[in-house]
C-alpha positions as YAML, in Angstrom:
chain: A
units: angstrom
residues:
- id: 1
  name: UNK
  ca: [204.16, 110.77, 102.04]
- id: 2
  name: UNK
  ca: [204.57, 114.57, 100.94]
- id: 3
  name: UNK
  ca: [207.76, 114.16, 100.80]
- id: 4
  name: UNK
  ca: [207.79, 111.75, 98.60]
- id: 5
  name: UNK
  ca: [205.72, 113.62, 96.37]
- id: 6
  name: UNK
  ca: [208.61, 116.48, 96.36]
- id: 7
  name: UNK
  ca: [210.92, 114.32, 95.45]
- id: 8
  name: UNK
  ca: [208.50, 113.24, 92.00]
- id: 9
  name: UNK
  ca: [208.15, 117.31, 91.23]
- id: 10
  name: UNK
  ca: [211.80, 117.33, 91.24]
- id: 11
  name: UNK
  ca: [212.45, 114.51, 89.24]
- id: 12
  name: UNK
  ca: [209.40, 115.54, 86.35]
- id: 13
  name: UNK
  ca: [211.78, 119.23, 86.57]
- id: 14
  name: UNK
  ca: [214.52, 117.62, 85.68]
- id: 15
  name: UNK
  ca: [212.89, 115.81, 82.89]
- id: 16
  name: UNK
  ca: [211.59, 119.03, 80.96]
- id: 17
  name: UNK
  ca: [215.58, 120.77, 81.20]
- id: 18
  name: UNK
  ca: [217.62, 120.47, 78.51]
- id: 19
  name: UNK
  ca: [221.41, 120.31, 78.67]
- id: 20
  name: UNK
  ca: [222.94, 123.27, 76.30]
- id: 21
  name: UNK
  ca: [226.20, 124.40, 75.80]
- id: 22
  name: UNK
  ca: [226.40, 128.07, 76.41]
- id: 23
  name: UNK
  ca: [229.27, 130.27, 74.41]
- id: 24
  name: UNK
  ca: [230.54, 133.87, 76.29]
- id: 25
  name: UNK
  ca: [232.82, 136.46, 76.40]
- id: 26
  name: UNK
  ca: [234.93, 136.28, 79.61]
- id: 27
  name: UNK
  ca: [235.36, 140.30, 81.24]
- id: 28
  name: UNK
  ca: [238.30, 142.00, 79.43]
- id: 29
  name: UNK
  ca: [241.96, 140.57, 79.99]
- id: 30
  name: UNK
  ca: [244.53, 143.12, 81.32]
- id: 31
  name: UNK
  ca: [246.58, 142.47, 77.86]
- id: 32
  name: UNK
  ca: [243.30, 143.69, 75.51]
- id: 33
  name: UNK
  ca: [242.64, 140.41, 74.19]
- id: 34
  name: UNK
  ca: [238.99, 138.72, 74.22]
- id: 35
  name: UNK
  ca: [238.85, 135.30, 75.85]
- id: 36
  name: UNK
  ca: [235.91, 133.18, 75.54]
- id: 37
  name: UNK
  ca: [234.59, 130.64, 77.61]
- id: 38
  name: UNK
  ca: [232.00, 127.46, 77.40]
- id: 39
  name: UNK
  ca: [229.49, 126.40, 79.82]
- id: 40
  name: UNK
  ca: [226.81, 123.86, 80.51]
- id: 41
  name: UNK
  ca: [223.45, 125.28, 80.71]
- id: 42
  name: UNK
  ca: [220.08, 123.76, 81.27]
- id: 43
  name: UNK
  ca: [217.15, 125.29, 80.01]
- id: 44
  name: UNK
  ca: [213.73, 125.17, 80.12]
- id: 45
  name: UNK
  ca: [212.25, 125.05, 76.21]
- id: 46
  name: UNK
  ca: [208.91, 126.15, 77.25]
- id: 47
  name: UNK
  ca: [210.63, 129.60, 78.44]
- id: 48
  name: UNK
  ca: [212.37, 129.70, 74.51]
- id: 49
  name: UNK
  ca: [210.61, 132.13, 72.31]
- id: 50
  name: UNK
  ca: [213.01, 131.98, 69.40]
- id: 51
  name: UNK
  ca: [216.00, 130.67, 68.65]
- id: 52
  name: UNK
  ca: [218.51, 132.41, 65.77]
- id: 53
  name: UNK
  ca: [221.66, 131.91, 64.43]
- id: 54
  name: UNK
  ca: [224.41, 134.28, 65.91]
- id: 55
  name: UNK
  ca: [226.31, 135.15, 63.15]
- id: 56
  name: UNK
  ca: [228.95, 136.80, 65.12]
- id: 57
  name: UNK
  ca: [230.35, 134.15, 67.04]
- id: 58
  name: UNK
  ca: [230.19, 132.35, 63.96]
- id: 59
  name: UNK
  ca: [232.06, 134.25, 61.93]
- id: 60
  name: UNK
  ca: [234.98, 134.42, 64.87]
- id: 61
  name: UNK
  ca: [234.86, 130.81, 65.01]
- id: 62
  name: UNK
  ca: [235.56, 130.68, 61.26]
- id: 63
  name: UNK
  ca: [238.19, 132.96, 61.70]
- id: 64
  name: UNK
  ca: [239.95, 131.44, 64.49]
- id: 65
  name: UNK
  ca: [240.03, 133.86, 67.27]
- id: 66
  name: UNK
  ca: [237.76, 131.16, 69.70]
- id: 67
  name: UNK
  ca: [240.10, 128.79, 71.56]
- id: 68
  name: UNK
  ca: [237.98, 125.89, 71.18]
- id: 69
  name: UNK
  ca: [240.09, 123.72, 68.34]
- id: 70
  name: UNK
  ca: [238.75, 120.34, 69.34]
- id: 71
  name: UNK
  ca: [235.33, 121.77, 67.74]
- id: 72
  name: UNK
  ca: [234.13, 120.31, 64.78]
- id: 73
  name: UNK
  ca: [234.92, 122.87, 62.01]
- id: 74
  name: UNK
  ca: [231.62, 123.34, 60.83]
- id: 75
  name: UNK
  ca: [230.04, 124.02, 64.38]
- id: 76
  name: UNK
  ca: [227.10, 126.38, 64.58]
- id: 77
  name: UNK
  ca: [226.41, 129.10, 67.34]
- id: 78
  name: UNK
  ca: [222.86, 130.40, 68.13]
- id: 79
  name: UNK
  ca: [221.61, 132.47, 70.10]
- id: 80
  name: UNK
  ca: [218.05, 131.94, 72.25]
- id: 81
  name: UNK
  ca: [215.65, 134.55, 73.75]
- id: 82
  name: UNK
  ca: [213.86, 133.05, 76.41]
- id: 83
  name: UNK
  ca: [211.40, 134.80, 78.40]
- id: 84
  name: UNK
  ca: [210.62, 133.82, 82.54]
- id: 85
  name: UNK
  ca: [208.55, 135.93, 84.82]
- id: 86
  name: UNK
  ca: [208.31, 138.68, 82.14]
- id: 87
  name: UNK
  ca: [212.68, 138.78, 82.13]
- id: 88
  name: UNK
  ca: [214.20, 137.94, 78.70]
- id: 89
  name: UNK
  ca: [217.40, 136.58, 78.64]
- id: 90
  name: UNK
  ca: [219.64, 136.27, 75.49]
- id: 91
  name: UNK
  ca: [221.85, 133.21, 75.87]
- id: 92
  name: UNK
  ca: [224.38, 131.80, 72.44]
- id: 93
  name: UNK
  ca: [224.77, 127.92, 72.92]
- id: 94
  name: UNK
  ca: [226.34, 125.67, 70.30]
- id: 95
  name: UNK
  ca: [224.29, 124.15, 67.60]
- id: 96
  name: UNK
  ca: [222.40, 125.34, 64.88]
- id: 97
  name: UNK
  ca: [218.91, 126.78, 65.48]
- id: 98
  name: UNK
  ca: [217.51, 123.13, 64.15]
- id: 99
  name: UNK
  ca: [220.14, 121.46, 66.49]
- id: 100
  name: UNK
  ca: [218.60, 123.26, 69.13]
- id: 101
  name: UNK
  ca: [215.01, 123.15, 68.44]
- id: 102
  name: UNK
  ca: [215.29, 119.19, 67.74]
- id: 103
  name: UNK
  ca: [216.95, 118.60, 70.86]
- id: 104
  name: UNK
  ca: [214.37, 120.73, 73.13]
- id: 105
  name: UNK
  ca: [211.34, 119.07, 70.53]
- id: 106
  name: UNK
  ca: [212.79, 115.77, 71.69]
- id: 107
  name: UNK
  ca: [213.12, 116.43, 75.37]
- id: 108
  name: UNK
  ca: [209.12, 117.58, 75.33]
- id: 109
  name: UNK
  ca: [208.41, 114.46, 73.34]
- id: 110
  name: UNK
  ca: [209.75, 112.46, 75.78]
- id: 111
  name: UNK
  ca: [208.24, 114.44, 78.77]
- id: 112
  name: UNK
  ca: [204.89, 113.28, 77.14]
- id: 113
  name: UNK
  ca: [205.55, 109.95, 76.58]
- id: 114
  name: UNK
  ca: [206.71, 109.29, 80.31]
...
């Protein structure tokens, strides 16, 4: 029976994550170059405390130094501060701060419906 119950705590976990797209620079190349890379990220929204638009990747995006060219040309990077155990992280995921804050909204909404 408890175990049971630890596998419903997992499963209500999973619920309140939200799947991001995280945006970083890779360690320095031997040639000097930057290299980027993309990774999936799932977050918790109730550890966000804000969520702002990074205006540096976007301005390299517009410029056409990020290797992702299968991205829709107006695509949006932000940047989130979130905040666990007294620890803030910074963390730039693709989407515009209201892309991201509709998308964690909607994940809580949910949560509270279920």
């Amino acid at each position: 029976m408890e175990i049971k119950s630890m596998t419903l705590d997992t499963e209500r976990i999973k619920k309140m994550l939200v799947k991001l797209i995280e945006v970083s620079k890779r360690t320095a190349t031997s040639g000097g170059k930057e290299d980027y890379k993309m990774n999936e990220i799932f977050v918790n929204p109730e550890n966000i405390v804000n969520i702002r638009e990074d205006m540096k990747f976007n301005t390299l995006f517009q410029e056409g130094q990020l290797p992702w060219g299968d991205l829709n040309d107006h695509t949006i990077f932000s940047t989130l501060t979130m905040n666990s155990g007294g620890i803030s992280n910074t963390v730039t995921v693709a989407g515009s701060p209201s892309q991201i804050q509709e998308k964690c909204f909607s994940a809580q909404k949910q949560l509270l419906k279920g």
